[in-house]
C-alpha positions as CSV (number, residue, x, y, z in Angstrom):
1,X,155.2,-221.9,81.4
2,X,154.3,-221.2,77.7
3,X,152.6,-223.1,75.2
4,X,155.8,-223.4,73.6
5,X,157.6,-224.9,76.4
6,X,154.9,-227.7,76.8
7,X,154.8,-228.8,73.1
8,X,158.5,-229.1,73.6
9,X,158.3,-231.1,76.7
10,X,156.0,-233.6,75.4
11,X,158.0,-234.5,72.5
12,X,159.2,-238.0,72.4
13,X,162.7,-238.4,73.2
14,X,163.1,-240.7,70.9
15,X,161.8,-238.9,67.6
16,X,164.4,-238.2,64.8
17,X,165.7,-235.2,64.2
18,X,164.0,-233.3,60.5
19,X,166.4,-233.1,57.8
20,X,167.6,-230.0,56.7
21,X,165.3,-228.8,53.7
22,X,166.6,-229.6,50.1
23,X,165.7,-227.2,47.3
24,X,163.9,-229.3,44.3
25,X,164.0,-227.9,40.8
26,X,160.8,-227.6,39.1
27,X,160.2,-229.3,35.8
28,X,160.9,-227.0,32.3
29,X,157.1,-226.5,31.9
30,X,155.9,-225.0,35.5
31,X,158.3,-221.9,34.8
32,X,155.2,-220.2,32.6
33,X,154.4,-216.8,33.5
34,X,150.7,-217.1,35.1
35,X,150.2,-213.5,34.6
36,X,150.3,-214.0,30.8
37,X,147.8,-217.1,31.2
38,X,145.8,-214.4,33.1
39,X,145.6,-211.8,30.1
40,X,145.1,-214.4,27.7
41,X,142.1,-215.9,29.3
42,X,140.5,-212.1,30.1
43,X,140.7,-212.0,26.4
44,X,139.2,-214.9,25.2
45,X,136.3,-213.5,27.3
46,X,135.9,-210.5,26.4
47,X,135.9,-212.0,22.4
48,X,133.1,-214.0,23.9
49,X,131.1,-210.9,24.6
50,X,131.9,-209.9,22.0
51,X,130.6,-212.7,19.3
52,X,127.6,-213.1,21.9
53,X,126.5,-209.2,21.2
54,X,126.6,-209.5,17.7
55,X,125.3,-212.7,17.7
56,X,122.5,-212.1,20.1
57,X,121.8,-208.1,19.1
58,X,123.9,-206.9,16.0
59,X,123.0,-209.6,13.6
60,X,119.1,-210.0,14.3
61,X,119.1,-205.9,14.1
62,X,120.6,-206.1,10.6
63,X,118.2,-209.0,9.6
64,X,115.0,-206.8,11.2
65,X,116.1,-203.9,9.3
66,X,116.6,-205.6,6.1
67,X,113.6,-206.7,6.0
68,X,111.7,-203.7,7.7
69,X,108.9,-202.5,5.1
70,X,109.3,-198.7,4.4
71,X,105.9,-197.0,3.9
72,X,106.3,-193.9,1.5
73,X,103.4,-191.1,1.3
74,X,102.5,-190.0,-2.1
75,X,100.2,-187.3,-2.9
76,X,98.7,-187.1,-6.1
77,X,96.3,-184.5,-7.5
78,X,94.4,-185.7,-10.7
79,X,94.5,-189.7,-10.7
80,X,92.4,-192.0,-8.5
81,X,93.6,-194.6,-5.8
82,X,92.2,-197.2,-8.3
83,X,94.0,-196.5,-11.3
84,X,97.4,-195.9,-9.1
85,X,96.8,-198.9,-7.5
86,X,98.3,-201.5,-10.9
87,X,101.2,-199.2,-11.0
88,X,102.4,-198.8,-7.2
89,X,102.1,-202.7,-7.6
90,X,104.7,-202.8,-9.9
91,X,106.8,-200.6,-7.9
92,X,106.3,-202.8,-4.5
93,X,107.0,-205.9,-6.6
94,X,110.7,-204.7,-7.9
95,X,111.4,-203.3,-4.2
96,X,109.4,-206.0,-1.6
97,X,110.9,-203.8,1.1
98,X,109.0,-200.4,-0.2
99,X,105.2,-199.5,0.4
100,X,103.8,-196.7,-1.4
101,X,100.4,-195.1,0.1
102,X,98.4,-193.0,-2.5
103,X,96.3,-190.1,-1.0
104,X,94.3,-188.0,-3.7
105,X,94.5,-185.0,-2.5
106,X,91.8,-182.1,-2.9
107,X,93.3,-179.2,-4.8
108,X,91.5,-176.5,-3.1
109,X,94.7,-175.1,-0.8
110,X,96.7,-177.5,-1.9
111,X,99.7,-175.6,-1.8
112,X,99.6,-173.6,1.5
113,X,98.5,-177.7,3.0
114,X,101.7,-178.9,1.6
115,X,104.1,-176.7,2.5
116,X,102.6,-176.5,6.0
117,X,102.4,-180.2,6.3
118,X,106.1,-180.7,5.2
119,X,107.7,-177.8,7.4
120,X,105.6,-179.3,10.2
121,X,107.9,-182.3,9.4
122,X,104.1,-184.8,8.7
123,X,104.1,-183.9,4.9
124,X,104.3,-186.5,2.2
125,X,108.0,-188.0,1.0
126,X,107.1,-187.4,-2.7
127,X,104.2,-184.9,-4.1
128,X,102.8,-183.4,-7.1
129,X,103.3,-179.4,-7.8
130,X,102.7,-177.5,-10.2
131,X,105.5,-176.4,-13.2
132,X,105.2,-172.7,-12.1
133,X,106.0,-173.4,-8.5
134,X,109.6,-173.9,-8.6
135,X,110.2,-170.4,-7.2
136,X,107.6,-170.9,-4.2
137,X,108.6,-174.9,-3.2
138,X,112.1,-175.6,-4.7
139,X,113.0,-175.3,-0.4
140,X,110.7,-178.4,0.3
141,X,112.2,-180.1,-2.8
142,X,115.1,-182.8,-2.6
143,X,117.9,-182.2,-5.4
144,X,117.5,-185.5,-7.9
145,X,120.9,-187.5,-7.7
146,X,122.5,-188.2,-10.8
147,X,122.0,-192.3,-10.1
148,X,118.3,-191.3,-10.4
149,X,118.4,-188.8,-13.3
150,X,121.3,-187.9,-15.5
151,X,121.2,-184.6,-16.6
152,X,122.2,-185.6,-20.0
153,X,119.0,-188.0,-20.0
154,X,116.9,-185.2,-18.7
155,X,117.6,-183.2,-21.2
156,X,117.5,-185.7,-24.1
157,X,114.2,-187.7,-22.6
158,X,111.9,-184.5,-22.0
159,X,110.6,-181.0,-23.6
160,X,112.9,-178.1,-23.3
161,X,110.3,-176.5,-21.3
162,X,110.2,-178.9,-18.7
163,X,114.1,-178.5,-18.2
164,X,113.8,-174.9,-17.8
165,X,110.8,-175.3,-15.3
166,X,111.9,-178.2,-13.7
167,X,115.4,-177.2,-12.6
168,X,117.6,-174.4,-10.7
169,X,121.0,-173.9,-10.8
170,X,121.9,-177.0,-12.6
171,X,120.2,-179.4,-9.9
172,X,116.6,-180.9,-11.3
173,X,113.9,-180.9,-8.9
174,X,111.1,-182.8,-10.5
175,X,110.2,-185.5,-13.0
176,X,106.6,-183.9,-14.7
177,X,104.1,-186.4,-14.9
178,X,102.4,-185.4,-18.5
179,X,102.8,-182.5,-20.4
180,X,100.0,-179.8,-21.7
181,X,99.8,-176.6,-23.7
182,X,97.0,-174.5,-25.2
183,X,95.9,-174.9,-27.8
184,X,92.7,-174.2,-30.6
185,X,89.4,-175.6,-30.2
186,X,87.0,-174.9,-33.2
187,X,83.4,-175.6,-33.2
188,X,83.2,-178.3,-36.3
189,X,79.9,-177.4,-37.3
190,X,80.0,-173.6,-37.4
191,X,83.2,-173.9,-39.2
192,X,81.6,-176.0,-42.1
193,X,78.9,-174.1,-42.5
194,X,81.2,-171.2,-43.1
195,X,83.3,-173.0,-45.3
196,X,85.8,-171.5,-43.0
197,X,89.0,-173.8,-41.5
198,X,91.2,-173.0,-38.2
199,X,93.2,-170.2,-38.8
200,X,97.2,-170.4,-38.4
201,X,98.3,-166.8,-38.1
202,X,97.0,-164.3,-36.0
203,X,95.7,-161.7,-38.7
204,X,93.4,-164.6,-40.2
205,X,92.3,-165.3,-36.9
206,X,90.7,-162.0,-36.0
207,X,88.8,-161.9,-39.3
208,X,87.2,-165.1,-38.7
209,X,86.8,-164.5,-35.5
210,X,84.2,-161.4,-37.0
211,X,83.1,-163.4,-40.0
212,X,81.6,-165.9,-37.6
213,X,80.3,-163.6,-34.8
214,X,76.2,-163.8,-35.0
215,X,74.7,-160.8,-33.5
216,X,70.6,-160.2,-32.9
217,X,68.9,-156.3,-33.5
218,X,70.2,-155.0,-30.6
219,X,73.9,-155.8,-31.3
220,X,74.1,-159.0,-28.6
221,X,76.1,-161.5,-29.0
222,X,74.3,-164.8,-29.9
223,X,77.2,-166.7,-31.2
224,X,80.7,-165.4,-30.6
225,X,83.6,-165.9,-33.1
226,X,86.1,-166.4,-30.2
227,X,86.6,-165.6,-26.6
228,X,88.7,-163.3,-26.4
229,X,89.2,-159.8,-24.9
230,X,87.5,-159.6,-21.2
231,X,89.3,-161.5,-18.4
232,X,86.9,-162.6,-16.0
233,X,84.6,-165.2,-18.3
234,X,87.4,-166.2,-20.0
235,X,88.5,-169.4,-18.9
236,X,92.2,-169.6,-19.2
237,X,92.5,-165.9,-20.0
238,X,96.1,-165.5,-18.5
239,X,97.3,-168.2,-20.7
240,X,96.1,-166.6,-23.6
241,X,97.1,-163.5,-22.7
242,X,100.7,-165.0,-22.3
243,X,100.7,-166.8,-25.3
244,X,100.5,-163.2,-27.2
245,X,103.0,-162.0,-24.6
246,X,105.7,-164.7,-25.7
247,X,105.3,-164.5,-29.3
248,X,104.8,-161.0,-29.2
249,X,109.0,-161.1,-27.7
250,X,107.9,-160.0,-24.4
251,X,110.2,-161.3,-21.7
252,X,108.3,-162.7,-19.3
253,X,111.3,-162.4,-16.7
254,X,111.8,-158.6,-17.0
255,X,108.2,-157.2,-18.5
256,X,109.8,-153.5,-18.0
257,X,112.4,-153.8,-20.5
258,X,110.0,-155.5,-23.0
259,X,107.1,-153.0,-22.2
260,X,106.2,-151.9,-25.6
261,X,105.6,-155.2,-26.5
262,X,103.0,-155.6,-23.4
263,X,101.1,-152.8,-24.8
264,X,100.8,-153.7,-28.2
265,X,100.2,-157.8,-26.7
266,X,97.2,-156.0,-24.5
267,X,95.8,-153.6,-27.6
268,X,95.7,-156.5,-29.7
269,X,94.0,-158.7,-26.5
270,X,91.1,-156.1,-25.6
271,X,90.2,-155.1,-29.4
272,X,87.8,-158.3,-29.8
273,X,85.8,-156.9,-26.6
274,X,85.3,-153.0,-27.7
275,X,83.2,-151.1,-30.1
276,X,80.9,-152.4,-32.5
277,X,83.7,-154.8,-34.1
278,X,83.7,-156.7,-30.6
279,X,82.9,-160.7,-30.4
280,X,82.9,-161.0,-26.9
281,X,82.1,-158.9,-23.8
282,X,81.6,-159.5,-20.3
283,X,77.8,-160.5,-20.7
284,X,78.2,-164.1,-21.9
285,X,78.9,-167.4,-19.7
286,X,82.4,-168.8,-19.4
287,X,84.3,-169.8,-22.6
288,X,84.4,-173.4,-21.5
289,X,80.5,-173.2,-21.7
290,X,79.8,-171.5,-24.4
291,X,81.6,-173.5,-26.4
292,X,80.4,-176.6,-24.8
293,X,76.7,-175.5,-25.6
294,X,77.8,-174.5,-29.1
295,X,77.6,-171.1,-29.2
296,X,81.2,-170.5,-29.7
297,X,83.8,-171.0,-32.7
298,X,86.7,-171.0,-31.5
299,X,87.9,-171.5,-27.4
300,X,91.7,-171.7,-26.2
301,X,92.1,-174.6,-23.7
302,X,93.8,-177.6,-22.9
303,X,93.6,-181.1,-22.8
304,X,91.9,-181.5,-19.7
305,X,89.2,-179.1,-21.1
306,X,88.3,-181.7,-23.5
307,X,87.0,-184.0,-20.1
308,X,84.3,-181.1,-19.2
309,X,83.2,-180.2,-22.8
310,X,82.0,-183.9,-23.0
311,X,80.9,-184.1,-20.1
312,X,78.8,-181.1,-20.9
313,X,77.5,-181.9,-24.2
314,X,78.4,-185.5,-25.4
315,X,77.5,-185.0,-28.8
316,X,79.4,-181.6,-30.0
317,X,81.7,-182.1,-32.3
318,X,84.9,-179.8,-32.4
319,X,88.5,-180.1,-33.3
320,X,91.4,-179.5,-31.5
321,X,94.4,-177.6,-33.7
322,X,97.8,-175.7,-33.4
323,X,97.4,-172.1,-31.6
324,X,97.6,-168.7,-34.1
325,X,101.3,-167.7,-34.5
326,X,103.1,-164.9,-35.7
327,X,105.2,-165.0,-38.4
328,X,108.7,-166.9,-37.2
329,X,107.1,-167.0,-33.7
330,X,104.9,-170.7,-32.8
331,X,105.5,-170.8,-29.2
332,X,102.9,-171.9,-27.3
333,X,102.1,-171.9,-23.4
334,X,102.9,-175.0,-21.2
335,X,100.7,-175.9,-18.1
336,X,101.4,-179.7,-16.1
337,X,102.5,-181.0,-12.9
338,X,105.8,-182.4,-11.7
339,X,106.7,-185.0,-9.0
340,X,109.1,-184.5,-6.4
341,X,111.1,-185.3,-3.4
342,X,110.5,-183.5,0.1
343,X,113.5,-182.2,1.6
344,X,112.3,-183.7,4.6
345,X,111.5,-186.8,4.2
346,X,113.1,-189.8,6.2
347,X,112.9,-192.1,3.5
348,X,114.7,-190.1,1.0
349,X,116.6,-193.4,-0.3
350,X,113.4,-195.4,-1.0
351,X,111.6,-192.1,-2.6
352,X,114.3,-192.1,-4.9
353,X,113.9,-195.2,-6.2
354,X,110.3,-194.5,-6.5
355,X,111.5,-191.4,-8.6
356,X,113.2,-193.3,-10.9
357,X,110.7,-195.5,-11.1
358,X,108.0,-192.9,-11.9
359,X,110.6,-191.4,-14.8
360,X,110.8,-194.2,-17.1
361,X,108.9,-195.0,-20.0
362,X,107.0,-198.2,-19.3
363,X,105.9,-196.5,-16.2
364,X,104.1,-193.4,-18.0
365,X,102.9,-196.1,-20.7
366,X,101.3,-197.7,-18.2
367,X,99.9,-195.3,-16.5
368,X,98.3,-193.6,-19.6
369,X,96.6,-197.0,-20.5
370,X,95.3,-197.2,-16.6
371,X,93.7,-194.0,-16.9
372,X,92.0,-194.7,-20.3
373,X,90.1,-197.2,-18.4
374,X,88.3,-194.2,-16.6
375,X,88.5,-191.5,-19.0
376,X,89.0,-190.6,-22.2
377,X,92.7,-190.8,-22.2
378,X,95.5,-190.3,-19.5
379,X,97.9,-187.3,-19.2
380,X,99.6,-186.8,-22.4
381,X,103.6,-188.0,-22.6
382,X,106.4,-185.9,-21.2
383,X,108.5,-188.0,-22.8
384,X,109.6,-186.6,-26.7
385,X,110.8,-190.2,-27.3
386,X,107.0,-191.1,-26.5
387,X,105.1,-188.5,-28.7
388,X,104.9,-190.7,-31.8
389,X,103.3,-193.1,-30.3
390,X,100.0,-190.6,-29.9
391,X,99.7,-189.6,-33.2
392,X,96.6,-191.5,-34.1
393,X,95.0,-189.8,-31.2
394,X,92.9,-186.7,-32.5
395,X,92.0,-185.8,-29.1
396,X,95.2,-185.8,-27.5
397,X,98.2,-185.3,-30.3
398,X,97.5,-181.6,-31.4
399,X,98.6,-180.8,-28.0
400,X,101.5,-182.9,-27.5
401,X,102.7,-181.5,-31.3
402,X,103.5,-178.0,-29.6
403,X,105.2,-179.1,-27.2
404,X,109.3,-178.7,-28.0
405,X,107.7,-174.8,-28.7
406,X,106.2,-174.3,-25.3
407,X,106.8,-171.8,-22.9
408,X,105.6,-171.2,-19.2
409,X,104.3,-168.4,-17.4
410,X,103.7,-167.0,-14.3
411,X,100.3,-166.0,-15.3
412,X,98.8,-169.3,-15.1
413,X,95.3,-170.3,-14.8
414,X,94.2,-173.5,-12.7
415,X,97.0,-174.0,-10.4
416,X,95.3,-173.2,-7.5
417,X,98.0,-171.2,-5.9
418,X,97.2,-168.6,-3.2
419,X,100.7,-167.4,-4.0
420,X,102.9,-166.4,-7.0
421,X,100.3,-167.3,-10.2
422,X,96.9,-166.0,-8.3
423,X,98.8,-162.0,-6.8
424,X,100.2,-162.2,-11.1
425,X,96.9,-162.9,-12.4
426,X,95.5,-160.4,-10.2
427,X,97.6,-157.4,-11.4
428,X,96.8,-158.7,-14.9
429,X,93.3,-159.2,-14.4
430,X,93.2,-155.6,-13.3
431,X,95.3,-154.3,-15.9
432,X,92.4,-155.9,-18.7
433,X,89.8,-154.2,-17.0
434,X,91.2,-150.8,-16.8
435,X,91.5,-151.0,-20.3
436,X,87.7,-152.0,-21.0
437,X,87.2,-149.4,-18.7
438,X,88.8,-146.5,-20.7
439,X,92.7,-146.5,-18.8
440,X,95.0,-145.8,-21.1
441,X,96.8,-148.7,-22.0
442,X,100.1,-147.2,-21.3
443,X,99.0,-146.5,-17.8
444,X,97.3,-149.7,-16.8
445,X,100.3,-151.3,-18.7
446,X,102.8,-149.7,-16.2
447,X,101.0,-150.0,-13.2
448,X,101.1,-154.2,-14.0
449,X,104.8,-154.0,-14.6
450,X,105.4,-152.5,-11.1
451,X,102.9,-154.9,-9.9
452,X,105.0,-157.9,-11.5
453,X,108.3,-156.2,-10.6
454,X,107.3,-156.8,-6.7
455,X,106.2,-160.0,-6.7
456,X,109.3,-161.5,-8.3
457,X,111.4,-159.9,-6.3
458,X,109.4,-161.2,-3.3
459,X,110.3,-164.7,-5.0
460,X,113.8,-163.9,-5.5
461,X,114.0,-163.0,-9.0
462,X,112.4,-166.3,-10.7
């Protein structure tokens, strides 16, 4: 017997019989699609998520980076952490969010540490170089946006020799941070007793330069006229040599198709070290300390010069005036250092700012009056609309004056360079001394041009 057959035995007898099932309808409401109540509630959760993540990770990331400080390296040549010190202050108190460190860096390799450091990707986001260098660094250097510098501004606010140094292909590279050219210095009291004054032109230069040329019985030199003529104890002698160039219409781009002008320029140079007319020669100390020590009349230097001569001898009295010029022709020769951006930098937003910064006027005015708390005055204005405001200066005007008349050159003294400047001034370095040394000029002349022909084709054309 099955289980079934027993339940069905022991049911009472008596029991009613179930009523046949009756379908009920279900109230309006209860017909709602569940499935949609489903989807509905997956997506409020997944909004949850949502609003937690941001809430919990998006929006404290935004707040942590807003507030991050960015550290920016700076490398400097000439000013000390001191003196930069007020005006990175200023900067980090207009941008809270911005630290600037200051390194003074030691020029000695300067260059070759740089452009190591930077393609090493551990180099400075913003550093000094010098006007010349353009051709060697303009591949470390970050293009200048117009929100930092218009061009219009650029070429309105500074010297028409800092646009033509400073930029490439209409892009600016750099905002200088002074401005320098050579210029005269004449020894004050071997001028008065001559009753001689600087001269202006070149003609009257040479003739003073003889008329105040003491020599002893044996035709030495005891007090020279003016250093000029040799190359190697002449401080600054590629400048010199390229201030004649320029106002001699030498083109300083393409020496070959200007070449009789380099012979005449290098004539004219090496006259005032030959023969018995001579006023200098190879025998005597550096220009910078013969004048210094007061045995020269008149030196070709810059402004920086002026530091070491008083160093030297506190009490020597000189004056600072215009270079010589040929007729029609006052150009001068430029030498100062730029700032800029490296193309590698990971801060390149915050270095621009600082680039702006370092471009405007109360910036260099302030940073002229910190350094005149250390020296004798700071780096003389890039700025033309800042000029006037030197004119009292004795020490420092005559050399912002020539300034809308300056050249450059890639024979350049004092930039330190292993690279384009030191392989030019070595071809013109040897070119002088064949000529003291009885070359013909012609022939020392064209083995420089070939010289200079290779290396600027080696920096693609200047």
């Amino acid at each position: 017997m099955s289980d079934t057959t027993i339940f069905q035995n022991t049911k009472p007898e008596s029991q009613p019989s179930v009523p046949p099932l009756v379908k009920q309808e279900l109230p309006p409401h209860a017909d709602f699609p569940f499935s949609k109540l489903f989807k509905a509630a997956i997506g409020l959760f997944v909004v949850g998520i949502i609003i937690f993540s941001v809430v919990r990770f998006v929006i404290p990331s935004f707040i942590k980076n807003k507030n991050e400080t960015v550290t920016l390296s700076y490398w400097g040549l000439w000013e000390g952490e001191n003196t930069m010190h007020t005006i990175l202050a200023d900067f980090e108190k207009q941008n809270p969010n911005i630290k600037v460190t200051y390194t003074k860096q030691d020029v000695k390799e300067y260059k070759d540490r740089l452009t190591t450091r930077i393609q090493n990707g551990n180099g400075p986001d913003i550093f000094m170089f010098h006007n010349t260098w353009l051709p060697q660094v303009s591949s470390l250097l970050l293009p200048l946006p117009s929100d930092v510098m218009q061009k219009d501004d650029f070429e309105k606010g500074f010297y028409p020799v800092v646009r033509g140094d400073l930029t490439k292909n209409g892009a600016i590279y750099g905002i200088p941070s002074g401005i320098d050219t050579l210029a005269l210095f004449v020894n004050s009291e071997i001028f008065r007793q001559a009753g001689s004054t600087a001269p202006t032109n070149w003609q009257d230069f040479g003739k003073t330069a003889r008329l105040l040329t003491v020599k002893d019985e044996n035709g030495n030199i005891k007090t020279s006229g003016a250093a000029m003529g040799t190359f190697d104890n002449i401080t600054h002698a590629p400048d010199l040599i390229s201030l004649l160039l320029v106002q001699n219409g030498a083109d300083m781009k393409n020496l070959s198709q200007t070449s009789r002008s380099v012979v005449d320029t290098l004539d004219f140079y090496t006259s005032f070290a030959k023969d018995e007319g001579k006023v200098w020669d190879g025998t005597l100390d550096p220009s910078l300390l013969t004048f210094s020590k007061g045995n020269l009349a008149m030196y070709f230097g810059y402004s920086w010069d002026v530091f070491a001569i008083k160093t030297i001898s506190p009490n020597l009295v000189f004056q600072i005036a215009p270079v010589p010029h040929l007729q029609g022709r006052n150009m001068t020769i430029a030498s100062y250092w730029g700032n800029g951006i490296s193309v590698k930098s990971t801060h390149q937003k915050e270095s621009l700012l600082f680039m702006k910064f370092l471009s405007q006027k109360e910036t260099m005015q302030k940073l002229f009056s910190e350094s005149s708390k250390t020296r004798l005055f700071g780096e003389p204005y890039p700025r033309v609309d800042l000029s006037q405001s030197l004119k009292t200066n004795e020490l420092v005007y005559p050399f912002v004056s020539q300034a809308n008349n300056a050249s450059s050159s890639f024979f350049a003294s004092d930039t330190f360079d292993n690279g384009l400047n030191a392989q030019m001034n070595g071809y013109l370095g040897n070119a002088v001394r064949s000529i003291l040394g009885n070359t013909s000029i012609e022939t020392a002349v064209d083995t420089l041009i070939k010289g200079v022909d290779q290396i600027v084709k080696q920096y693609g054309g200047q």
